[in-house]
N, C-alpha and C positions, 0 to 999 in steps of 0.2 A: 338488476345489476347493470342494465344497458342503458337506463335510464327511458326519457322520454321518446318516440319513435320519432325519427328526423323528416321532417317535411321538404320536399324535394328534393332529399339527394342534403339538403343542409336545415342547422337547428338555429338562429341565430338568439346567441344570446348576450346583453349588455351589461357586463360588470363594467362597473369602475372602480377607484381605490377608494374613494370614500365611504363605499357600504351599501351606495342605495341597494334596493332588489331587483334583482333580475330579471329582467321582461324576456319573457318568449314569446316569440313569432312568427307564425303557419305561412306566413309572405314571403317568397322567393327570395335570394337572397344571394350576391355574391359570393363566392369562394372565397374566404379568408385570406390574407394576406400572406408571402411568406414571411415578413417581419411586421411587426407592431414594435411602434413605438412604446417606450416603458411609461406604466401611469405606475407613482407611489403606491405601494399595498403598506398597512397595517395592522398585522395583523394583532388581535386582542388578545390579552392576558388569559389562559385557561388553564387546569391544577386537573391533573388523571392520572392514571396507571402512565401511560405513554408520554405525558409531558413530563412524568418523574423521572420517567427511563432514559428520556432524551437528555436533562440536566445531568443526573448522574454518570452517563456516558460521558457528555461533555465535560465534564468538570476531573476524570481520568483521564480522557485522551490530552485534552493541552497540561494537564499534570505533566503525563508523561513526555512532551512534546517538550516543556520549557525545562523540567528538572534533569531530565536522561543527560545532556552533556556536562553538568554540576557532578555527577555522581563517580565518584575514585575507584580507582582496581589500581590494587598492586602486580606489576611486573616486574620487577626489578629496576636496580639503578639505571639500566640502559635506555629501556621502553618505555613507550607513555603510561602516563597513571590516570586517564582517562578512559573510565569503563566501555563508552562507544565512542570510537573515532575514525573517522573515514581519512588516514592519513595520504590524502592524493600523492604528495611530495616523495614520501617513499614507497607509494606505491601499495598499501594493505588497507584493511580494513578490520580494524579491532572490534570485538564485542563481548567484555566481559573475558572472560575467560579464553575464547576465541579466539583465533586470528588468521585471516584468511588473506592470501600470498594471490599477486595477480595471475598467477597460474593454476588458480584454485577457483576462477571465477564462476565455474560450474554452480556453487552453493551457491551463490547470486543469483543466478539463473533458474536453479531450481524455485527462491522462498519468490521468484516473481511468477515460475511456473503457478507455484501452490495460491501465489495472491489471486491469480485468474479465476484458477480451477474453484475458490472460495467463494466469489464473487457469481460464479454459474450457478456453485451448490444452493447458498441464499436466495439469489433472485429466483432460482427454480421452483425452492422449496414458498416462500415467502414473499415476490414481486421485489418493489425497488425497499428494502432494509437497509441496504449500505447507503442509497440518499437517502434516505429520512433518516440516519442515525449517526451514520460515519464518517459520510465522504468531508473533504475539510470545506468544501466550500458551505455544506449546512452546517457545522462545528461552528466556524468564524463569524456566517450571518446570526445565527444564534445567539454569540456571543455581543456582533452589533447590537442587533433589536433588544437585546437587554440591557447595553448602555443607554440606545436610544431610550426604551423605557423608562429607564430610572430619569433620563435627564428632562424629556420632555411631558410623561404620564404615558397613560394607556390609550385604546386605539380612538377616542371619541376626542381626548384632549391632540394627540396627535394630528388628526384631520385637521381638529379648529386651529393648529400654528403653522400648518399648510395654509390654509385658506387666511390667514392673519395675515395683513401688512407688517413688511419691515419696521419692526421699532425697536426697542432696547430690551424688550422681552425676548421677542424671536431672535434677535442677534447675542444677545447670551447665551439663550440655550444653543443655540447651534454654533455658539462658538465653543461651548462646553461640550457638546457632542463630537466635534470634530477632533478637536483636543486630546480625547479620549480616544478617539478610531486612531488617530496616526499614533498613538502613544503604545497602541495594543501592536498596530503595525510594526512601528520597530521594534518591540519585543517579539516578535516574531520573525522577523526578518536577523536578528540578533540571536535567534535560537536555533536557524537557519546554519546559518554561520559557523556557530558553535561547534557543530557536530564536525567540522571541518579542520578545528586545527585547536588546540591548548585552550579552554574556554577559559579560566582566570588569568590568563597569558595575554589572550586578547581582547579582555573587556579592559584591559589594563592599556593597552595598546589604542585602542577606539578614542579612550577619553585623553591618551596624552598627545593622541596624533601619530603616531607610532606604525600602524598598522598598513596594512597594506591597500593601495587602493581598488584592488578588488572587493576586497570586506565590504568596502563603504558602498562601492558601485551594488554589490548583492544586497545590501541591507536597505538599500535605498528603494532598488526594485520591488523587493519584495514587501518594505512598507505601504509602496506606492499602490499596488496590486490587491494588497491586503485593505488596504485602503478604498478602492474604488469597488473592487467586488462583491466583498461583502459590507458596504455603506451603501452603495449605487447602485452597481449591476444585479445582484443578488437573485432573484430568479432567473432574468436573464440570461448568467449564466447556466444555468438549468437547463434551458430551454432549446438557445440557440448554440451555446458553446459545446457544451458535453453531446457525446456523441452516445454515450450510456442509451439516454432512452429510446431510441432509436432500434439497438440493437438488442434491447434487453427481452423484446418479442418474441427473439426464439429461442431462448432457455424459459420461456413459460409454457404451459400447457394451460388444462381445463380441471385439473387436479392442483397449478398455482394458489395460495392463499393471498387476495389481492385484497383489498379497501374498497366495501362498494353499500352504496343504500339500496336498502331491502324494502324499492317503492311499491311490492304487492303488499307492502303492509304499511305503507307512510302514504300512500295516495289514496284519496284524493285529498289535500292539504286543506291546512283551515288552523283558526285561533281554537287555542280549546282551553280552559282553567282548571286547574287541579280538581277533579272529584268529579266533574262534566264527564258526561258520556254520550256519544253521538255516533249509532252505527252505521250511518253513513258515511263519517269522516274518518279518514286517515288519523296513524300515528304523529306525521307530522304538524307540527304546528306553524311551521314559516317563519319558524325564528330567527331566520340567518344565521344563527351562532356557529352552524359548520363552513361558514362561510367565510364569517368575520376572522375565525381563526386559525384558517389556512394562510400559510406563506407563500404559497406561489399563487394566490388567487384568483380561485377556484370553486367552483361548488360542484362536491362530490355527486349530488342526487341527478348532474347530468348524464349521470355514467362513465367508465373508464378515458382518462384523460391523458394524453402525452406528458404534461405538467405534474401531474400528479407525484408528489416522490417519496407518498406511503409513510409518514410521519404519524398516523393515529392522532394529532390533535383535531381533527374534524370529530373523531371517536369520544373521544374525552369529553369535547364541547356538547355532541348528541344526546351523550350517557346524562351527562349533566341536568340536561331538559327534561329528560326523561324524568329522573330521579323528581322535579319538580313537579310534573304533572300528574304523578302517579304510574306513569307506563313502564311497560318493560327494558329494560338495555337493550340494546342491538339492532337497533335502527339501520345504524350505520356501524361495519364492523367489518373484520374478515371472513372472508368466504370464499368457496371455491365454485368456480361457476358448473363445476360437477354436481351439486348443490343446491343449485338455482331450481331445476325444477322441483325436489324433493324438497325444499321449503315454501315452495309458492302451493304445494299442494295440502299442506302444512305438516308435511312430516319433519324428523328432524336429520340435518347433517349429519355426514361420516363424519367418526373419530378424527379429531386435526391432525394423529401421528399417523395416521392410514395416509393423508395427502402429503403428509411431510416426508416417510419414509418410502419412496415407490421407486421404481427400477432407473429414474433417469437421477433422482436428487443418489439414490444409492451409488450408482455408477460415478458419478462427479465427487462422490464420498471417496470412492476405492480409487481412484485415479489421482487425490489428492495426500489419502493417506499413504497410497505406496511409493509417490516421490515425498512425502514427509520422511518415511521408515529409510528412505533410499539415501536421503542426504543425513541421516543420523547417521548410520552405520558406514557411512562412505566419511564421515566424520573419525568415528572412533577408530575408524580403521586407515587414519592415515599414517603414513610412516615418520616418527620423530627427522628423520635423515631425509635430505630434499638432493637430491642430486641427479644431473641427467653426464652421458658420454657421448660423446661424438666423436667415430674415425673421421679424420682426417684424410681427403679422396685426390688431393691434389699436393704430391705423389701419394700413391697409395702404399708404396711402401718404399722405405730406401737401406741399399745394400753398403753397410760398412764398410772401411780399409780390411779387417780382418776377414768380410764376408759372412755375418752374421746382420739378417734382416731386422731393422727396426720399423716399426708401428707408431703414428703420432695421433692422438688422440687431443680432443677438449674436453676439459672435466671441469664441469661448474658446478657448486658445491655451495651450500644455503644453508647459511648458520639461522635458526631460528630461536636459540636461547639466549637469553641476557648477557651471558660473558663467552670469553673467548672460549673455541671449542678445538682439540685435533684427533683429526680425522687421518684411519690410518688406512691404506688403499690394498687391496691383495686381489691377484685372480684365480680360477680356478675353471678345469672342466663345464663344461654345460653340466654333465655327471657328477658333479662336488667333489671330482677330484685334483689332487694337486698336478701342474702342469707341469713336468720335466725340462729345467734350461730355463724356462721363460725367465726375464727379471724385467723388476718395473725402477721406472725411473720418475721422480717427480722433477719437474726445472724447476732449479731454485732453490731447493729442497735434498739437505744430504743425505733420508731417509726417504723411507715409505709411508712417511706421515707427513702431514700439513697443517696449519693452524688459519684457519677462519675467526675473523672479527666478529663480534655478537650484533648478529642482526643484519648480516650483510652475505651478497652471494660473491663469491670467488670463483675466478676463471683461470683454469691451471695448467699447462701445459703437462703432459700425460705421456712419456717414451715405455713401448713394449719391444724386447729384442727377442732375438730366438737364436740359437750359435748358429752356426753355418754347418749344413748339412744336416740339421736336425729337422724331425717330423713336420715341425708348425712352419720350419723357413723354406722347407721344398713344397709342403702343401699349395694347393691356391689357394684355400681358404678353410679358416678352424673355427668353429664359435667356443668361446670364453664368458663367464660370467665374473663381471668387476664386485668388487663387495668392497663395501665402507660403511668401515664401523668408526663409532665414537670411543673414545681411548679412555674416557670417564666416568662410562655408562656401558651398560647391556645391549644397547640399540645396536642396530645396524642394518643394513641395507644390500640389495644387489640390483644387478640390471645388465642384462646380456649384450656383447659386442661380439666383434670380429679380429679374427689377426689375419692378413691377407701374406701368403708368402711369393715365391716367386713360380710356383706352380711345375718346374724344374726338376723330378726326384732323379 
């Protein structure tokens, strides 16, 4: 699992992207660089459990990526009919059924809490899975090197239109290659977009010029990006940009299930032909093929690699040999280095859901499910009725012609339904009971009710009196609970204030 023992302190060893093999060498050797220049990798065509799961992951998540702002919810006539929309302009954020008010941004906070806490659970249980599977930047090169594929061939033809002089061949394919990168770019950079305001509104808007020049500036960027990263940079960013692998060391342990060759059983390496037997020789045959079909290139048999971002096509490609020469699977495969000795002695591994389920992937479980359970129910449990009050502290209270104390309040007041809604204001005891004298006043308003527009918050000026010489106008201070209810519906609401008097009895 560690691979070969490092000879002074360093192992040096020479890939390059065209595939030769890799020479190792017991010669001293400088400290690696902190950057290397990028040599092309590619990598070769390979069909397994793991390169299925990889396609089929991919081929959901840009589903969902390009179709999710296409897809309609009815609101009503007021609100959008875009099932997710991040509507910046007024400030919410739709999802479906959904809709969360910028005073609500907590739920935001939490699904980024849970995306962390998810991201500890995985790696803990299973090393890097979200890059080899999820993250966008292996989505997007994935989805390059499959155009590169198709337009150039696979990884032997590929080399040879590297090393081919400029001519009419190599400049079509790559003019065809590229054609097709920026075209994926802006369809994603476009998708980008989307989520952001009316998608048939603004793909209408784009092609008539209409739009705004932010749109174009975003879509530009991110073609550009999309463009360069996964065409260009593509491991690169792996390596040097992401900070992931770095950090990912200590949500692992020795119980981790990580990608590693099992060289007490592949050493000492050699050619070998189906039906050949040689008990001196190792499982391995030296076939590079876990080589040739890694993308951040790499050879797993040197042991746990920074690079490494646990994709299982080295797996696939191994199995595959195997299957050819007669040998066993599992050359190369997951393991836990708990594990390590108890296979080298040729026992067999603990159960995988023993390493999967243990007190640390548990804990990152129950820390994730109890802010999942916390934002559901802090969900169902919010109040149809959005309103906050504010006394007014500057005067804190003022004394009428007749000598009966008024109270000025703010009352903001957040229509969240499709059409217009009113809302009727009452106060009462802290104790739920009626308040003797008080009367309420709305400005503006020749009742105790108000009409809010759909979809909009209203600031209202709020008058409390009390006669003169009564309890609440000599008191210094009374607590009152405000309630507002909807005049159309069963809902309603409260939220405790103050009436300040003149303290005077």
């Amino acid at each position: 699992m560690q691979g070969k023992p490092y000879q002074n302190g360093s192992n040096r060893i020479d890939i390059i992207a065209n595939g030769e093999r890799p020479v190792s060498s017991t010669e001293p050797v400088e400290p690696p660089p902190l950057y290397a220049a990028r040599e092309p990798i590619f990598p070769r065509r390979v069909s397994g459990a793991f390169r299925n799961l990889k396609w089929a992951l991919l081929a959901v998540m840009l589903g969902i990526y390009y179709i999710t702002p296409w897809i309609r919810w009815d609101r009503g006539p007021a609100l959008p009919d875009q099932a997710v929309l991040v509507d910046l302009a007024n400030r919410r954020f739709f999802f479906f059924m959904i809709e969360i008010w910028p005073h609500e941004f907590y739920f935001v906070a939490g699904l980024l809490i849970m995306a962390g806490l998810g991201l500890f659970l995985f790696t803990s249980a299973a090393g890097r899975v979200w890059c080899g599977y999820a993250c966008p930047q292996t989505v997007w090169t994935d989805l390059y090197i499959l155009v590169e594929r198709w337009v150039e061939g696979d990884r032997n033809a590929r080399i040879r239109l590297l090393r081919q002089k400029w001519n009419f061949e190599k400049i079509r394919k790559r003019f065809t290659k590229w054609t097709i990168w920026l075209l994926i770019g802006v369809a994603t950079g476009g998708a980008w977009v989307f989520y952001f305001t009316d998608a048939p509104t603004l793909l209408r808007d784009l092609f008539t010029g209409d739009a705004s020049p932010i749109a174009y500036t975003t879509i530009a960027v991110a073609t550009l990006t999309t463009f360069a990263f996964g065409g260009f940079a593509r491991e690169q960013i792996c390596i040097y940009a992401c900070p992931w692998p770095r950090i990912q060391a200590a949500m692992m342990d020795e119980d981790t299930l990580v990608i590693a060759y099992r060289e007490w059983r592949g050493e000492p390496r050699g050619k070998l032909k189906k039906g050949e037997h040689d008990p001196t020789q190792g499982d391995c045959i030296d076939c590079m093929a876990c080589f040739n079909v890694c993308p951040m290139g790499i050879d797993i048999r040197d042991g746990q690699q920074l690079e490494c971002i646990t994709c299982g096509l080295c797996i696939d490609a191994c199995n595959e040999m195997m299957d050819k020469i007669g040998k066993p699977r599992g050359l190369i495969g997951y393991m836990a280095l708990k594990d390590e000795n108890l296979e080298r002695a040729g026992g067999h591994p603990r159960n995988i859901w023993k390493h999967i389920f243990r007190p640390r992937t548990l804990l990152y479980f129950g820390l994730w499910a109890a802010i999942g359970i916390g934002l559901v129910v802090a969900l169902f449990m919010r109040s149809p009725i959005d309103f906050n009050v504010t006394p007014n502290r500057d005067p804190l209270y003022v004394i009428q012609g007749d000598g009966s104390v008024r109270n000025i309040y703010t009352l903001r007041l957040r229509n969240k339904a499709g059409d217009d809604t009113t809302f009727k204001v009452s106060i009462v005891g802290v104790d739920g009971q009626p308040v003797d004298g008080l009367t309420v006043h709305l400005e503006g308003e020749d009742a105790d009710t108000v009409t809010v527009p759909p979809d909009e918050t209203l600031t209202q000026r709020l008058y409390l009196e009390a006669p003169a010489g009564s309890p609440l106008a000599t008191a210094d201070r009374t607590d009152l609970r405000l309630w507002i209810e909807d005049t159309g519906s069963t809902d309603r609401d409260s939220s405790e204030t103050v009436f300040n008097g003149t303290g005077q009895r």
